[in-house]
Z-matrix of the N, CA and C atoms (Angstrom, degrees):
N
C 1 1.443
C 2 1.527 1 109.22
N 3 1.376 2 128.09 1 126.30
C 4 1.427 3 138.08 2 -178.01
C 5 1.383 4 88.57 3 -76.56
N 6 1.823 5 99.36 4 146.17
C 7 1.512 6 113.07 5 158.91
C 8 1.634 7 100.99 6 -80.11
N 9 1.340 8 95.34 7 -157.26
C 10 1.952 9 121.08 8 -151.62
C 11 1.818 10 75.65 9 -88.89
N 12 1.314 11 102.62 10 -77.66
C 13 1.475 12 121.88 11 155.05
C 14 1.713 13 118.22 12 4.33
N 15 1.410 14 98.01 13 -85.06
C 16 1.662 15 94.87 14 176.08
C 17 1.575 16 131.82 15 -67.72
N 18 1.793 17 99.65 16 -21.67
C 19 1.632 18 111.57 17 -178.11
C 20 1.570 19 107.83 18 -71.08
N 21 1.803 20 110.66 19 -9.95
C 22 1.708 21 114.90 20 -164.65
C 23 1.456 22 75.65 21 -90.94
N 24 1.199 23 130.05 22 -53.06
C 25 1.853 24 114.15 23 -150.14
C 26 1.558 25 100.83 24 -77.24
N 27 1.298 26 137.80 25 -18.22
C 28 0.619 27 121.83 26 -177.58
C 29 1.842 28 125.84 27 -90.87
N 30 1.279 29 94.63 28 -27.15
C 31 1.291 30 120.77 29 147.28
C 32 1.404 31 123.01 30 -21.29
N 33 1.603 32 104.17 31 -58.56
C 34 1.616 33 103.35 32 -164.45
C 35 1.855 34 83.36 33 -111.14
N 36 0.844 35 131.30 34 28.18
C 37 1.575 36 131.86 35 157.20
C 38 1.538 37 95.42 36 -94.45
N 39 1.302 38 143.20 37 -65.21
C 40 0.894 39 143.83 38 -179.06
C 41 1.524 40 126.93 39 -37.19
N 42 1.299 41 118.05 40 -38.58
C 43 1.641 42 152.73 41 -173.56
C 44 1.394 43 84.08 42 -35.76
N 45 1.343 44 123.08 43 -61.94
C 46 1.461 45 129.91 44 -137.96
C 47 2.021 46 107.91 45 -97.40
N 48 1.190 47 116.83 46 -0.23
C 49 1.377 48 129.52 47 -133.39
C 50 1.955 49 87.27 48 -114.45
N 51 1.063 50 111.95 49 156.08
C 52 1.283 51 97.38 50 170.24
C 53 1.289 52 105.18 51 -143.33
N 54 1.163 53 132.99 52 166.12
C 55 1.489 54 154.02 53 -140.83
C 56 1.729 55 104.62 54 -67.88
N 57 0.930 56 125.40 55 88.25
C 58 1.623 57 127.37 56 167.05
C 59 1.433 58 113.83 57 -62.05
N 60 1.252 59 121.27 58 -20.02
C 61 1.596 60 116.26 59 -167.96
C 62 1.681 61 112.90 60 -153.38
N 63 1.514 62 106.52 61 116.21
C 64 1.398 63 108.10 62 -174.65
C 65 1.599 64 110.28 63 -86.06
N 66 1.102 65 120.86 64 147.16
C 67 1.977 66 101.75 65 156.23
C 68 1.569 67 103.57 66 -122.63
N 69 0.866 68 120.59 67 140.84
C 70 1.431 69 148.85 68 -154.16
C 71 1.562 70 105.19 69 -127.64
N 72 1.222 71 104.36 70 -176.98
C 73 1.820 72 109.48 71 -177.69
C 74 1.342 73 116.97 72 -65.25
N 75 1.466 74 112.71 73 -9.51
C 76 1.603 75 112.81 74 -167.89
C 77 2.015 76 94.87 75 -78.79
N 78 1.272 77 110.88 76 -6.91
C 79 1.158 78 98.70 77 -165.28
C 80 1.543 79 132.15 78 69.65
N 81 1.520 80 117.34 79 -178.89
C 82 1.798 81 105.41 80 162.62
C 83 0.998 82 137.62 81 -48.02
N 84 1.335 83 152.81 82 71.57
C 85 1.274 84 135.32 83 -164.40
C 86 1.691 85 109.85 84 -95.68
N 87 1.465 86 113.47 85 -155.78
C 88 1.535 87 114.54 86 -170.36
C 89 1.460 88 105.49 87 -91.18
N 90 1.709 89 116.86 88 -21.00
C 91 1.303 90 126.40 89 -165.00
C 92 1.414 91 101.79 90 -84.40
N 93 1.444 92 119.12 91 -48.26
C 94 1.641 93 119.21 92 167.83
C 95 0.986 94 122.54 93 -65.89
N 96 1.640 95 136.79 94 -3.31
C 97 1.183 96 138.93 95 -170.43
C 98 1.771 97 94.07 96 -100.70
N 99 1.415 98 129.80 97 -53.36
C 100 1.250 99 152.45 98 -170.44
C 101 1.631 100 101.24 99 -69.49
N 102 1.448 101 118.25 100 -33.70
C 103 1.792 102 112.29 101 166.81
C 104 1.778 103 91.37 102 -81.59
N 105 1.012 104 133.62 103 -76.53
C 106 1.508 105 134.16 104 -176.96
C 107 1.991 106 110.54 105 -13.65
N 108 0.996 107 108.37 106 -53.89
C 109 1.571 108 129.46 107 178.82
C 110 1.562 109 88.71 108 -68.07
N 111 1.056 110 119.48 109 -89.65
C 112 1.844 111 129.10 110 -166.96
C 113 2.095 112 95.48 111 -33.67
N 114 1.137 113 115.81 112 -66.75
C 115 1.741 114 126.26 113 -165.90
C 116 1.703 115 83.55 114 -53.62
N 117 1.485 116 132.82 115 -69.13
C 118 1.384 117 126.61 116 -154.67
C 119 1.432 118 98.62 117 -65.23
N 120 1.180 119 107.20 118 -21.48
C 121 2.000 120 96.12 119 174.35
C 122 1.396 121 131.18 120 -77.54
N 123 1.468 122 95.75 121 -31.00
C 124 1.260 123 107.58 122 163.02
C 125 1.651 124 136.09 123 -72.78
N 126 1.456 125 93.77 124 -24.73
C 127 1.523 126 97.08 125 -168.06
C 128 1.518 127 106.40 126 -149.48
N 129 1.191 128 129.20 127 22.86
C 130 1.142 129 165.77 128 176.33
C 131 1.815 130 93.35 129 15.52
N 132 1.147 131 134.80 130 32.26
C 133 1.965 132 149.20 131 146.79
C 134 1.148 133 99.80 132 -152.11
N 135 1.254 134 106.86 133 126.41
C 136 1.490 135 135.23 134 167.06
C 137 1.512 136 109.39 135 -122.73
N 138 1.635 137 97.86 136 161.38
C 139 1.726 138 104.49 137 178.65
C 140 1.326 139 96.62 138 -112.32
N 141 1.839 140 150.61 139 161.82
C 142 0.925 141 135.25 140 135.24
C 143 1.594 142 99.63 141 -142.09
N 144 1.653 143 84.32 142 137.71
C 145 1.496 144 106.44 143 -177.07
C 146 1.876 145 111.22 144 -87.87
N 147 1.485 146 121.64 145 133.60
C 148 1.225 147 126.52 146 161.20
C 149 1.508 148 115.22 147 -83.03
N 150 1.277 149 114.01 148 131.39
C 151 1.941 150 112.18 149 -177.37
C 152 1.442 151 100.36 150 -95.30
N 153 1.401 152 121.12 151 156.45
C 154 1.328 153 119.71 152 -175.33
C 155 1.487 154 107.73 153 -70.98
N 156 1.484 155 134.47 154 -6.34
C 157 1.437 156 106.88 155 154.70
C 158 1.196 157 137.50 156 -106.94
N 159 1.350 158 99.90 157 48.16
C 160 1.385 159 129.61 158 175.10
C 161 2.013 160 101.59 159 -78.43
N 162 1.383 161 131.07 160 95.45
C 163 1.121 162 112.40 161 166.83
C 164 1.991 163 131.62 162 -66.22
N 165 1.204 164 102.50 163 4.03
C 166 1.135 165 106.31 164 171.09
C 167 1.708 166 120.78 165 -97.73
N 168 1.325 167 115.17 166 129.96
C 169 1.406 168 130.67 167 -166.37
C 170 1.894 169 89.67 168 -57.08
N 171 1.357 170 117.41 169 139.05
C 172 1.396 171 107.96 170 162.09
C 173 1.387 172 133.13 171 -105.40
N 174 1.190 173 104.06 172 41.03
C 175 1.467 174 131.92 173 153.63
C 176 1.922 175 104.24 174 -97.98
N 177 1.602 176 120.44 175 -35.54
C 178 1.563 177 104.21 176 160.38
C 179 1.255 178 104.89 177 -82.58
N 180 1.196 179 159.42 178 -37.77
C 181 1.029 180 134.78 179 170.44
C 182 1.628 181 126.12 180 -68.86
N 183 0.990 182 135.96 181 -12.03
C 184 1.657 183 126.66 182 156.83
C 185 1.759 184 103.46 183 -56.24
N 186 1.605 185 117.63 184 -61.61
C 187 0.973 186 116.96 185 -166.56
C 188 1.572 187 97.51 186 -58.01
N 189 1.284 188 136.32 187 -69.69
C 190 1.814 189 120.88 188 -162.83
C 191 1.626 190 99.86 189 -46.56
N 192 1.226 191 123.10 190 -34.48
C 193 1.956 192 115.42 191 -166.69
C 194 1.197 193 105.08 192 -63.13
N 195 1.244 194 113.78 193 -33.25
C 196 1.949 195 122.26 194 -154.10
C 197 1.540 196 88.33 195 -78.77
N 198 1.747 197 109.54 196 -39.63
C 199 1.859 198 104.93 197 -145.20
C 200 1.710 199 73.33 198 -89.77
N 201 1.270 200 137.44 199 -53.78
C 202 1.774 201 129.20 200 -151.88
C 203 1.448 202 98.29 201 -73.14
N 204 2.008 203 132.00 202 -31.15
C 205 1.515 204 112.93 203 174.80
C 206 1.379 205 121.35 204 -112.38
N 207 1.399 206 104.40 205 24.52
C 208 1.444 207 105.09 206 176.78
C 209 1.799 208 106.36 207 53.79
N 210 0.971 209 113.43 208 33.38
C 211 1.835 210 121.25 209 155.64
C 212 1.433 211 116.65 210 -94.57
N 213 1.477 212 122.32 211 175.57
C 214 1.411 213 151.86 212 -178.95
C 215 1.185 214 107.96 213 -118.78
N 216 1.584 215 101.13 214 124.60
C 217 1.423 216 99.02 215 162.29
C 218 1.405 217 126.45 216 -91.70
N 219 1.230 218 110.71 217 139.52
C 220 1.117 219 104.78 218 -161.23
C 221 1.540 220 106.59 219 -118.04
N 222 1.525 221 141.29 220 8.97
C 223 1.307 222 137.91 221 -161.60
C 224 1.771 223 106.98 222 155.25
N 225 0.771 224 107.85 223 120.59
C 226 1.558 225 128.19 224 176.70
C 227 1.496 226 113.85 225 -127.88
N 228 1.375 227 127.58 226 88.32
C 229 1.363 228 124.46 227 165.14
C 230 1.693 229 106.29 228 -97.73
N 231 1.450 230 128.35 229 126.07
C 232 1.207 231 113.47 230 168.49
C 233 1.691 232 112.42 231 71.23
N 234 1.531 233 79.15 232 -144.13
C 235 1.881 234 87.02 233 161.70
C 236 1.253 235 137.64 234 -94.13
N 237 1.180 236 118.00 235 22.01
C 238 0.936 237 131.90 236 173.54
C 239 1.672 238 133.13 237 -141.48
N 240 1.648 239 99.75 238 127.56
C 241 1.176 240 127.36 239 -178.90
C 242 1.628 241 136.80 240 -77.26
N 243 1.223 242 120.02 241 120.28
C 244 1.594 243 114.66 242 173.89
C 245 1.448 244 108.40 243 -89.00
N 246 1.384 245 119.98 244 149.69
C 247 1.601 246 97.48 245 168.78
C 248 1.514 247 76.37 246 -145.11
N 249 1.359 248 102.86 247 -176.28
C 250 1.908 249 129.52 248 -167.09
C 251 1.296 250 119.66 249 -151.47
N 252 1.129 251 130.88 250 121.73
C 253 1.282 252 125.70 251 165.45
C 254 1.378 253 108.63 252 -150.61
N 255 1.343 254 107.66 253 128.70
C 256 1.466 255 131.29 254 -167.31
C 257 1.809 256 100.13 255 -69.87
N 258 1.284 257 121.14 256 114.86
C 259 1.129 258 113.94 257 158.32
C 260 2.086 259 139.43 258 -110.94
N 261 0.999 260 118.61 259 156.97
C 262 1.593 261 113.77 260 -147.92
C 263 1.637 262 99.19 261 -55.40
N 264 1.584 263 134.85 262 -2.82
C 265 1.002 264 117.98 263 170.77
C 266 1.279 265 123.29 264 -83.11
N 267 1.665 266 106.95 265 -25.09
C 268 1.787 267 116.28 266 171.93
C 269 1.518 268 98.07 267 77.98
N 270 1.567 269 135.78 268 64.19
C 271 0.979 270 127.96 269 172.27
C 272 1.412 271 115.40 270 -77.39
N 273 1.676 272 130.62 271 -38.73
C 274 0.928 273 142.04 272 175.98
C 275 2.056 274 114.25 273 -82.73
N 276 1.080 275 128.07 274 132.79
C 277 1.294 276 133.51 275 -167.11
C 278 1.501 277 95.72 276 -85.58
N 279 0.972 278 161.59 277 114.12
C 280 1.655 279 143.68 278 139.69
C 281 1.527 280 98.24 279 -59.39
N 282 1.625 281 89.97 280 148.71
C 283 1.862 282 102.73 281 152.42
C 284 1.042 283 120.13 282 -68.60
C-alpha cells in the first residue's frame, strides 16, 4: 500500500509520461491485461487513457486492472489512469 507521500512523487513523475495504453469499446480483454502486466514490468508507472467508447465507467476499470495485475492506483483524473507496480528490479526509488 503507497503512502500519501509516495502517491505525491509519483504523481508528479507521471505529469510528464504519456498514455501507453488505450481501452476502447473492446473493453478488458486478456491482450490489454497481458500489455498492462508486460508495460508495469518494464517501467513499473504507467498512464492509461479510457476513450469515450469505452462502455465501461473508469472507475470499473481501475478497480478490475489493480485486482487482474496486482498494481496500485495511483491517480485517476477523468479518463485517465496511473497505476504502479513495484518490480524486483526497483527502477523507481520511493521515499
Amino acid at each position: 500500500m503507497l503512502s500519501g507521500k509516495q502517491k505525491r512523487f509519483l504523481r508528479s513523475m507521471a505529469v510528464n509520461e504519456r498514455a501507453i495504453c488505450q481501452i476502447g469499446k473492446e473493453g478488458i480483454d486478456e491482450n490489454l491485461i497481458k500489455a498492462v502486466k508486460e508495460n508495469l514490468k518494464a517501467r513499473e508507472l504507467i498512464k492509461i487513457s479510457v476513450l469515450k467508447s469505452c462502455e465501461l465507467e473508469s472507475n470499473e476499470i481501475a478497480v478490475e486492472l489493480c485486482a487482474r495485475t496486482g498494481a496500485e492506483l495511483v491517480q485517476k483524473i477523468g479518463r485517465t489512469l496511473v497505476l504502479y507496480k513495484q518490480s524486483k528490479e526497483r527502477l523507481i526509488i520511493l521515499p
